[in-house]
Structure formats: C-alpha cells, structure tokens
MARMIVEX-131497 format. One record per atom (N, C-alpha, C): x, y, z. Coordinates in steps of 0.001 Angstrom, whole numbers, padded with zeros to 6 digits, always signed. Atoms other than C-alpha are relative to their C-alpha. Layout:
<pts>
XYZ/...
</pts>
This chain:
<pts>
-000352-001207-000741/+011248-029805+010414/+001512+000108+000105/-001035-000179-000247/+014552-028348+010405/+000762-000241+001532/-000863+000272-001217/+016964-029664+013415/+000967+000970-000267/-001682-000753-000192/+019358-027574+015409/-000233-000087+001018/-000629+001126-001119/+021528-028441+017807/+000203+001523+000670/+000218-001003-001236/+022390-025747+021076/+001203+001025-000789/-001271-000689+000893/+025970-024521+018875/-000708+000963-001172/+000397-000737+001392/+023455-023839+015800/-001073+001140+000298/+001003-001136-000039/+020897-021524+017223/+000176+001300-000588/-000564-001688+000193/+020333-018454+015806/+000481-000038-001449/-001214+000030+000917/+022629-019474+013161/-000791-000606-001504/+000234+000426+001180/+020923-021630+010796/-001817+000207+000345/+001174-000571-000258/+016832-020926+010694/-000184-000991+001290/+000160+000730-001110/+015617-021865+014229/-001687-000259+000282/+001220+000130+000094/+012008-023002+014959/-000616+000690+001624/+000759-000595-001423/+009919-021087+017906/-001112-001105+000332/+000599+001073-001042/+008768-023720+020458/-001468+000615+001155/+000583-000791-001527/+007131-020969+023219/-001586-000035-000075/+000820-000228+000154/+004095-020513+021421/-000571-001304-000549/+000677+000836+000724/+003059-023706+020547/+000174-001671+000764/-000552+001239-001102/+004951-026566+022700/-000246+000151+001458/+000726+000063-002138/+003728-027739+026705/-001092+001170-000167/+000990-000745-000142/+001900-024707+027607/-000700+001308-001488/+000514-001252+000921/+002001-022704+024340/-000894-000935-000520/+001495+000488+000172/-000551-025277+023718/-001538+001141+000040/+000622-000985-000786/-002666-023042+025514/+000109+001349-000864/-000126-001461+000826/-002082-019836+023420/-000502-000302-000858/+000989+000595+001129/-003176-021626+020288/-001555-000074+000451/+001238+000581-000147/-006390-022819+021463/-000347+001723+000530/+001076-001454-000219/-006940-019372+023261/-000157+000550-000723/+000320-001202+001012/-006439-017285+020311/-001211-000255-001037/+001220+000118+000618/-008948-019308+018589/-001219-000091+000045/+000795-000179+000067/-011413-019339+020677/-000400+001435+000281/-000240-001486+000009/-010795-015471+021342/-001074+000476-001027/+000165-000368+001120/-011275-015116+017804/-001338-000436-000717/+001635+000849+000225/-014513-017349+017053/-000934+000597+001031/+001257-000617-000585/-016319-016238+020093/-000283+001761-000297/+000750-001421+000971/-016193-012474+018886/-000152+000525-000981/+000827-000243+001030/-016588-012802+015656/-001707-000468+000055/+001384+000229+000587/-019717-015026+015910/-000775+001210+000837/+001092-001135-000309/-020899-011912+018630/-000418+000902-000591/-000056-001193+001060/-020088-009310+016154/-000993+000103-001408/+001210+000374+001326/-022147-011051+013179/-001104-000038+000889/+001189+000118-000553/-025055-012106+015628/-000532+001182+000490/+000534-001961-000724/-025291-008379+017109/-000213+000546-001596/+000403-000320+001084/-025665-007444+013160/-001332-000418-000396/+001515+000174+000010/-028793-009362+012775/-000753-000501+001223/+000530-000207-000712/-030099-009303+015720/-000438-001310+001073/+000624+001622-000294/-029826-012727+017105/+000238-000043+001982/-000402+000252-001701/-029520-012872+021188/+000807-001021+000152/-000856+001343-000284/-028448-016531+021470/+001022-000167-000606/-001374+000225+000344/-025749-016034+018859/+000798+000718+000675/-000465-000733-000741/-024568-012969+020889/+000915-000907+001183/-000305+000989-001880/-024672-015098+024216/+001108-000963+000095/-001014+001137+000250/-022850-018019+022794/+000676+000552-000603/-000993-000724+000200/-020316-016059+021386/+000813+000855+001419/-001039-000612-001501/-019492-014309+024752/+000043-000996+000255/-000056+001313-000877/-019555-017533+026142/+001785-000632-000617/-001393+000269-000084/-016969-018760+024154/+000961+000379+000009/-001411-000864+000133/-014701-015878+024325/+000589-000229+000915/-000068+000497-001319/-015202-015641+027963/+000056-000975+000536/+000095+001834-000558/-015026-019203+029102/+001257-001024-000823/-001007+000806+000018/-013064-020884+026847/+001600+000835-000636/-001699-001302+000460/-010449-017674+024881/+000182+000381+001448/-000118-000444-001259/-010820-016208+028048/+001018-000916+000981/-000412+000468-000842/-009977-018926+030618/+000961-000693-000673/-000693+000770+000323/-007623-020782+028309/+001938+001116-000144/-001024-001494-000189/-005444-016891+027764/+000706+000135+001470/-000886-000413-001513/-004915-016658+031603/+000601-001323+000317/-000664+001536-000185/-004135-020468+032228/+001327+000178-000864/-001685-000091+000214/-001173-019590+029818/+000653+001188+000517/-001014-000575-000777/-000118-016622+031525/+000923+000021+000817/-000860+000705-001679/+000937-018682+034294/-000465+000837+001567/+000839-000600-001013/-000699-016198+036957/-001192+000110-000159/+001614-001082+000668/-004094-015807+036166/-000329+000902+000896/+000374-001202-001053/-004841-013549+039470/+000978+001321-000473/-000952-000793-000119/-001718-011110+038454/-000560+000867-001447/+000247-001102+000906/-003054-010250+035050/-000362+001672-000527/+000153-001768+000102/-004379-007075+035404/+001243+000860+000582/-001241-001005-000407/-001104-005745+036572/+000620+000241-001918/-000337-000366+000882/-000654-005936+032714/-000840+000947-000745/+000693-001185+000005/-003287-003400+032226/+000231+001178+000240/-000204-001299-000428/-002134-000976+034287/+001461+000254+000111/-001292-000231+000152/+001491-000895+033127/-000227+000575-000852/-000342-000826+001495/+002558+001439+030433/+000354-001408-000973/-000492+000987+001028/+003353-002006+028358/-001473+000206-000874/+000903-000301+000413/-000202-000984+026682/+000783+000809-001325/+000007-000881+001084/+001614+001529+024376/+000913-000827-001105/-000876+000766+001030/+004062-001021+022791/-000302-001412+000264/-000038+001858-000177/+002775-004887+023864/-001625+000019-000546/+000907+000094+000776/-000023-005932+021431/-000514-001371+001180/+000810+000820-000953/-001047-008413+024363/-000681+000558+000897/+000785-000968-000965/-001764-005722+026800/-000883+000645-000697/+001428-001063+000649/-003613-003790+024131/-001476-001184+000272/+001217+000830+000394/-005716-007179+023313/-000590-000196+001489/+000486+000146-001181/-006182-007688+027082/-001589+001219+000348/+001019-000880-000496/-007890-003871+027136/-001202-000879-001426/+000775+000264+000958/-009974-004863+023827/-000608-001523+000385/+000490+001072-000506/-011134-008215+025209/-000728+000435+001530/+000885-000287-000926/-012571-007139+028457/-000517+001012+000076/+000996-001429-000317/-013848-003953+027779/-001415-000798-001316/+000745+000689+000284/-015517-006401+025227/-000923-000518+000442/+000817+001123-000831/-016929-009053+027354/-000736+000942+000978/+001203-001216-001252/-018375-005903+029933/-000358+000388-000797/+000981-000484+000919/-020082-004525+027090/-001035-000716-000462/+000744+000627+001031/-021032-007101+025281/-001073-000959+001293/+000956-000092-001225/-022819-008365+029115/-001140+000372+000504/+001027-000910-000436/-024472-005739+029775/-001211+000260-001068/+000737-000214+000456/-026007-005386+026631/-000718-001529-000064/+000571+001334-000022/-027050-009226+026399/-001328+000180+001238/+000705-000152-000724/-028294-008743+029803/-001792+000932+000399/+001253-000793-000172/-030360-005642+029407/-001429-000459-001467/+001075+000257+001149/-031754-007392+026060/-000796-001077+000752/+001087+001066-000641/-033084-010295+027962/-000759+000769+000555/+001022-000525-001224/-034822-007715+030534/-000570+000880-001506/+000745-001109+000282/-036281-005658+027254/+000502+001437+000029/-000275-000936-000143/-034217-003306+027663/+001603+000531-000764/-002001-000258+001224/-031363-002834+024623/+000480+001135-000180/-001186-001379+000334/-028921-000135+024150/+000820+000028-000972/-000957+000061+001669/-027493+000644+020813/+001181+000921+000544/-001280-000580-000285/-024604+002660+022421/+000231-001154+000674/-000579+000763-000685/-023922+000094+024721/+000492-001315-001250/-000175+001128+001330/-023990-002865+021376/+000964+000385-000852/-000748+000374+000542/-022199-000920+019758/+001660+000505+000087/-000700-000128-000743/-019491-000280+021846/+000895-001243+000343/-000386+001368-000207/-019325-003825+022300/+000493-000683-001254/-000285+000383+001260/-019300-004594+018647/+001519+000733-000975/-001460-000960+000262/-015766-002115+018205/+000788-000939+000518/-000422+000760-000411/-014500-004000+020520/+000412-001461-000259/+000292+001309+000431/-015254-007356+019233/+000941+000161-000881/-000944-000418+001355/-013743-006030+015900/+001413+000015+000730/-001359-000394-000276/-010642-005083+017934/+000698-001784+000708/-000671+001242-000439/-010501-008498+019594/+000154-001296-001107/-000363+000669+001019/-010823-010255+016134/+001504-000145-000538/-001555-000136+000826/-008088-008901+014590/+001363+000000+000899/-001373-000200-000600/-005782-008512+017490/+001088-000892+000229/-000700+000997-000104/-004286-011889+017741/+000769-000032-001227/-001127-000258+001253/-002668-010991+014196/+001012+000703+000039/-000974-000935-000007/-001164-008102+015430/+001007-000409+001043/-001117+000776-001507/+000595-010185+018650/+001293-000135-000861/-000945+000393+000811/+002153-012142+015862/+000624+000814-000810/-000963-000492+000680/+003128-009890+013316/+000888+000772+000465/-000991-000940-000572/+004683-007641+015656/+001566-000967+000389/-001132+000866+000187/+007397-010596+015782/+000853+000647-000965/-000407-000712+001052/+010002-008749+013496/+000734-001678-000570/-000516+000627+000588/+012181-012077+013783/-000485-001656-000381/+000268+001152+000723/+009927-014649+012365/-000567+000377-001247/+000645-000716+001082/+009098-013687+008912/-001182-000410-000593/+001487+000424+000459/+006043-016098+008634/-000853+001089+001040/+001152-000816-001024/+004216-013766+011403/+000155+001618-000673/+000036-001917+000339/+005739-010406+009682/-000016+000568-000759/+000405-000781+001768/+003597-009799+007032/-001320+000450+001089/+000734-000412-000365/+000833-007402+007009/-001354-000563-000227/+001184+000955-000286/-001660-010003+006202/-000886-000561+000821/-000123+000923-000917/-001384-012216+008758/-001123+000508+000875/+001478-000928-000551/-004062-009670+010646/-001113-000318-000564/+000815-000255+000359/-005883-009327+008165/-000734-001881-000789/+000548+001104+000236/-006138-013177+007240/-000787-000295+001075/+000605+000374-001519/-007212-013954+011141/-001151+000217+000130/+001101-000714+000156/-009638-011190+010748/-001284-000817-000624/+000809+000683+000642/-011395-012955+007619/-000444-001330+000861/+000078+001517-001072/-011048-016795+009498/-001271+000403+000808/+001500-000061-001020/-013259-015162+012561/-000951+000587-000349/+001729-000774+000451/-015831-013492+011201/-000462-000923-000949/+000542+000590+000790/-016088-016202+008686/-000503-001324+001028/+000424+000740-000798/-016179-018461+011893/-001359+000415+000337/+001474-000370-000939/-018984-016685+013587/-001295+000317-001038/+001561+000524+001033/-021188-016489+010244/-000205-001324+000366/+000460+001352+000097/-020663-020153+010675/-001191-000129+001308/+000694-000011-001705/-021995-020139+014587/-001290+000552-000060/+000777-001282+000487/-024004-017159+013410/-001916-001174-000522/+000970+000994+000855/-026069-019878+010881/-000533-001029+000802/+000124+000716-000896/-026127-022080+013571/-001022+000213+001069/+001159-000471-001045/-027722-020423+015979/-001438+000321-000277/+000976-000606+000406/-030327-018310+014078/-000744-001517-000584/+000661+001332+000660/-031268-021827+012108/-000627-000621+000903/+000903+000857-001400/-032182-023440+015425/-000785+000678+000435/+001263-000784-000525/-034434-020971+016452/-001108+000434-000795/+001102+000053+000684/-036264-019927+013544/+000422+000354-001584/-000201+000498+000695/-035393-020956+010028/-000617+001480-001200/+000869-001164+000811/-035759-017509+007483/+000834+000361-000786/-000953-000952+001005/-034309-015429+005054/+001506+000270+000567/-001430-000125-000173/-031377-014250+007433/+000842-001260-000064/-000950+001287-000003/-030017-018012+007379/+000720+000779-001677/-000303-000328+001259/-030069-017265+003451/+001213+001332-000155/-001184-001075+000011/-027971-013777+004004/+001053-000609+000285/-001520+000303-000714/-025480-015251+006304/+000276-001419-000792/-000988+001781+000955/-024798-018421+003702/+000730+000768-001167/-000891-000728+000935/-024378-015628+001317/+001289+000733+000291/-001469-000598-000681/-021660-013736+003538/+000794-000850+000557/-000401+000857-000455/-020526-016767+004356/+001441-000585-001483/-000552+000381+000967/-019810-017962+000877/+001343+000995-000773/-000973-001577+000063/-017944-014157+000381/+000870-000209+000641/-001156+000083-001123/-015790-014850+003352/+001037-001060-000648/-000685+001112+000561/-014775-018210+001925/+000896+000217-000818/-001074+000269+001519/-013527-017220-001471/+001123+001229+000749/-001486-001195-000326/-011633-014017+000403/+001198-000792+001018/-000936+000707-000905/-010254-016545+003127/+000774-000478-001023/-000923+000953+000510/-008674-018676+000421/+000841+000814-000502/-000920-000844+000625/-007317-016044-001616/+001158+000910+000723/-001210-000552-000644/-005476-014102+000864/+000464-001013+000653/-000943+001600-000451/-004101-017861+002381/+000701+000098-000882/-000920+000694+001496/-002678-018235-001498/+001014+000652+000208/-000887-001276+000867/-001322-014769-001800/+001136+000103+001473/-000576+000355-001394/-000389-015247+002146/+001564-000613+000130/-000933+000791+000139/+001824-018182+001698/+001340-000019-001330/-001053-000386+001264/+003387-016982-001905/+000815+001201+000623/-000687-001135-000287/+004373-013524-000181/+000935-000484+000928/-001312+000529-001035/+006455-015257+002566/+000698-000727-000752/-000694+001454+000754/+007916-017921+000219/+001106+000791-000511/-001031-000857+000313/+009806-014812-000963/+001038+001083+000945/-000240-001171-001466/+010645-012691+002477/+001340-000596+000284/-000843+000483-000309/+013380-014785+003131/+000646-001414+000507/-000325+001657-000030/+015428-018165+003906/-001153-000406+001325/+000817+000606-001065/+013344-018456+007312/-001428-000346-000370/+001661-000315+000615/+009821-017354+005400/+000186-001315-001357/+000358+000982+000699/+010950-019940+002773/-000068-001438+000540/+000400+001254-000635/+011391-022665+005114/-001254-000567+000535/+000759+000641-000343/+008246-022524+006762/-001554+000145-000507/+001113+000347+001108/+006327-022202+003655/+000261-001246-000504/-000625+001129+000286/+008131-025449+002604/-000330-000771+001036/+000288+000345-001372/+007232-026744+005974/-001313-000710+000008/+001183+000190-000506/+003900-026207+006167/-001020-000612-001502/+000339+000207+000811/+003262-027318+002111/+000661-001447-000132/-000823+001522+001178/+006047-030169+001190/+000414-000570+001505/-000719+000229-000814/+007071-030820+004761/-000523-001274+000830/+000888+001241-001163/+006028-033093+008168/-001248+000701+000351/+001394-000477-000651/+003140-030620+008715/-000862+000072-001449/+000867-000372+001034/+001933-030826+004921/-001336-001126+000122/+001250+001519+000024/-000468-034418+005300/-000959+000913+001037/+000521-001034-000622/-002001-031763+008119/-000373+001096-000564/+000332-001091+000410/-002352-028847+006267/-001079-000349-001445/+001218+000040+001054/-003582-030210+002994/-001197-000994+000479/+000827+000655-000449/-005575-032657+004643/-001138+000693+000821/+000888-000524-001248/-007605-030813+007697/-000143+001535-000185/+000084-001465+000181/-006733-027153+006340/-000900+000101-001243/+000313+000195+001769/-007244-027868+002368/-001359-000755-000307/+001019+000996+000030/-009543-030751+002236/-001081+000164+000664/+000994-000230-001368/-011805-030522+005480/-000091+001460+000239/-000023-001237-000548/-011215-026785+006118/-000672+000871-001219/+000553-000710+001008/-011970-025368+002507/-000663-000599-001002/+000563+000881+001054/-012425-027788-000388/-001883-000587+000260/+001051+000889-000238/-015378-029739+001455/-001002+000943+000561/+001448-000933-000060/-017477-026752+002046/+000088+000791-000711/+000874-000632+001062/-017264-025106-000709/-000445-000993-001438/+001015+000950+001041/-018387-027986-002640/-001194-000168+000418/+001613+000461-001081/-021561-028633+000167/-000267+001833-000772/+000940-001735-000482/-022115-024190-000419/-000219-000048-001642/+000319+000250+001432/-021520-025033-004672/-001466-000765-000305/+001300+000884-000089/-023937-027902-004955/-001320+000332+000416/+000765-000709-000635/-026070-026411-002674/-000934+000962-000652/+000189-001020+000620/-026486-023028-004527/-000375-000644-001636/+000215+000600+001312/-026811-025114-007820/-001176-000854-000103/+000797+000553-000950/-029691-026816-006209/+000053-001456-000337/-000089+001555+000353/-028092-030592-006892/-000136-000452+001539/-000050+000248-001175/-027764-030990-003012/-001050+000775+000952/+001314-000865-001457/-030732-030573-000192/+000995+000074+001171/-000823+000054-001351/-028549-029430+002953/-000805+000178+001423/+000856+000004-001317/-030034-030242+006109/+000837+000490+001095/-000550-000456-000881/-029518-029182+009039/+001104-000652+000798/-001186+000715-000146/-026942-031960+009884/+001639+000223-000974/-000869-000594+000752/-024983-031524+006763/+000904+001190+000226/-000855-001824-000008/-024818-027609+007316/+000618+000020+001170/-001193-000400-001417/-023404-027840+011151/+000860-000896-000643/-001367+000639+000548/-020757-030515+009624/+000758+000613-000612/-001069-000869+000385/-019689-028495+007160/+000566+001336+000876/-000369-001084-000818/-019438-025324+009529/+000927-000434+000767/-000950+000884-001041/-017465-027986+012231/+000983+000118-000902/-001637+000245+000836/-015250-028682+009138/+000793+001417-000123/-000714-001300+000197/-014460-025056+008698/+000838+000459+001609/-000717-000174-000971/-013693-024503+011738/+001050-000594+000579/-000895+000524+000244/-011369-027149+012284/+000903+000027-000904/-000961-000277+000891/-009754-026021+009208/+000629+000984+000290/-000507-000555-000563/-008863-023117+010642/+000762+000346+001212/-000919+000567-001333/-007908-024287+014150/+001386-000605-000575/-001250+000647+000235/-005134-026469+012236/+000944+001051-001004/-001166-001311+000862/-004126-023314+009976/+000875+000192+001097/-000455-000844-000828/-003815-021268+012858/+001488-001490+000490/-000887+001127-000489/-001440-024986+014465/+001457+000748-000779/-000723+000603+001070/+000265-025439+011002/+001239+001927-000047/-000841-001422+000053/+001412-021019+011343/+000853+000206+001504/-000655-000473-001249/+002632-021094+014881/+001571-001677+000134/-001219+001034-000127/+004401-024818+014561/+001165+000399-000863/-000695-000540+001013/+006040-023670+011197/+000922+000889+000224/-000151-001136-000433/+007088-020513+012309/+001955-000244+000096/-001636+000047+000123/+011372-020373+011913/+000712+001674+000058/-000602-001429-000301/+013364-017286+013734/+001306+000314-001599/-000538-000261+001365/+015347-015992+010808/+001600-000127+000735/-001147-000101-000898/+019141-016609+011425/+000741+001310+000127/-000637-001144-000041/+021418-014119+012556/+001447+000217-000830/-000949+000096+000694/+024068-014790+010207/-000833-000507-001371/+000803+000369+001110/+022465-014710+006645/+000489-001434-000587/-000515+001261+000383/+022354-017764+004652/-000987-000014-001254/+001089+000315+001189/+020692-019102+001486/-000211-001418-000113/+000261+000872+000103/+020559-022687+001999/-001068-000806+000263/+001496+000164+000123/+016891-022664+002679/-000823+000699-001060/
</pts>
C-alpha cells in the first residue's frame, strides 16, 4: 500500500481510510448484507418461495439494517436523513428511502402470505424496491468523483450482478431444503448465467480503471500485484469464482454428484468471494492527487 506522510496528502495518491478502517468496518459488512438480503428476496419472490423471502428480509433487516445504523453513529437520529432535502443529491439518503420502504413492503407481504392472504401489488412494490436496494450501494460509491476505482459506471452494475447472484445462491438454499424440484434446476441455471457475467464485468472492471488514471492504476496494482493480492486471488479468485465454477462444470457434465453439503459450500464460497471483493474495492480505493503525477 502506498505510504503518505501528513505534508504528502492530497499530493501523491492518498488511500481512503473512512470507509473501511475502526468503524468503516461497519459499512462494509452493511452493504453486503444490504445487498444479499435483497437480492436473495427479489429472486425468492420470483419463484415463489416464502422462506427465501423471509430470510432475505431477515438479513437485510437485522444484519444490513442494524449493522448501517451502528455506523451512522446515531442510530435514533436517522430518519432526520429522510426528511432533509439531502434525498435529491446524497445516494445514502436515497438508499435509506429504498431500503425501508423495502423492508415495509416486503413485511407486509410475507406477513399477509403466511395468513393466505398475498398481494401482487404489495410484492411487487416490494420487489422495485429490492432492485433499488441492490444496486444502490454502487451508486454511494461511484458518486465519489475523487476516487477513480469507485467512478466508473460499472461499479453499480457489478454490485448489482454479485447480489442477485448472491440470493440465487440463498435462493437454492432455501427452496432445496424444503422441497427438492425443477426450480432448484432453474436457479443453478441463473446461477451459472450470473457467474460467467460476474466475472466478465470484474475483468473488464479492473482493465477500465487500470487506465482512468495514476490513482485507478494504483489500486488496480494494489488489489492484483500488491499486499491485498494473496487476498484477492486467493478468497476472491480461487474460493469466490474458480471453485464453483468447477463444482457448477463437473456437475453439469455429470462427472460430480453434488449433494446438498457440497452445494451450500460452494454457495458459502461465493459469497465470501464477494464479501472480500467488495474488502479488496473499498481498502484499495486511492483519492486521486491534486497535483497530477505519473509515477503510479
């Protein structure tokens, strides 16, 4: 990782600490489980699964949820960021409305499905939402103008892929434990779709910043040749992609029987591969200096 001293800030590429060091701990972990618990609601409300629904609010609400206000530092005060005009220009206040108009939707309809009583306006009201709380943790970041790893127009749309490819995983998970059918078979196939699009926009991801500039080349260099690469190719590369799409190859080739142990492992591995992306993009992350330079 590039060192600089209190004289060099600014000056030579600088690394952003806020979001990722002591409490930006806490921002990481919320955005991912943000992002996992409404994708897997968003897939499970597609085929019709209740318990993936449930456990998907659960983990939005409970752990994105309670882990988002624990870094606010107030959690009682939040809604004063609701009802500020910071809604028309702060991509946190937007995600705030798109996350709880979520979780009250996506409630009520859970609720009235247990009583027998479902509402396709109310589902899919909830399921817009969901969509909006997927992708919105991309738009926090890219709206960063001065880190150039966050300010591509990808970066959304990679996040996007990640959770919805999470919550097929959850998705498979759930529906498999309850009753073992054809939709497992769909969602391994949209599963396997997600995969090859996750990797490819990661490639094209990390080549498009490598060119944006000395900051965007540092913490592509960073996060490939650097102190965070034994992490990235290891737990992102290896464990995160490589090792399930060899279990979903094999599999599909029918050399490998995947049991139901196997298949939550590999799903765990994916997901952990993406928890340490998401790490490996916020540690990385280098403010561009304010005095150009080319020695990165």
């Amino acid at each position: 990782m590039i060192q600089t001293r209190p004289y060099e800030f600014m000056v030579q590429c600088t690394p952003q600490r806020e979001w990722i060091e002591g409490r930006g701990i806490l921002f990481w972990l919320a955005f991912f489980f943000i992002d996992l618990g409404a994708g897997t609601f968003f897939v499970s409300s597609i085929f019709g699964s209740l318990p993936g629904m449930l456990l998907g609010w659960l983990i939005c609400a409970v752990l994105g949820g309670g882990l988002h206000l624990l870094y606010l530092g107030h959690p009682l005060r939040f809604w004063r960021i609701m009802f500020s005009s910071g809604w028309k220009t702060s991509w946190i206040s937007r995600g705030l409305y798109f996350v709880t108009l979520f979780l009250i939707l996506g409630l009520i309809h859970i609720l009235l499905s247990y009583g027998a009583l479902p509402n396709i306006s109310l589902l899919i009201g909830a399921d817009i939402f969901a969509f909006l709380t997927v992708i919105y943790a991309g738009f926090v970041m890219n709206y960063v103008n001065g880190i150039q790893l966050w300010n591509s127009a990808l970066l959304p749309i990679l996040f996007a892929v990640s959770g919805i490819w999470g919550g097929i995983g959850l998705s498979i998970v759930t529906i498999s434990a309850a009753s073992p059918s054809i939709t497992v078979a769909r969602l391994e196939g949209w599963g396997s779709q997600f995969m090859v699009s996750y990797i490819f926009i990661l490639i094209v991801y990390l080549m498009s910043i490598r060119y944006q500039g000395s900051a965007g080349k540092a913490s592509v260099r960073e996060i490939v040749i650097g102190q965070k690469a034994a992490l990235f190719w290891v737990m992102v590369v290896a464990l995160g992609v490589i090792l399930p799409s060899l279990v979903s190859f094999l599999g599909w080739k029918g050399r490998l029987e995947i049991s139901g142990t196997l298949l939550s492992s590999t799903i765990l591995f994916e997901l952990v591969g993406d928890l340490f992306l998401r790490y490996c993009i916020l540690r990385c992350a280098y403010y561009s200096p304010l005095i150009p330079t080319t020695n990165y």
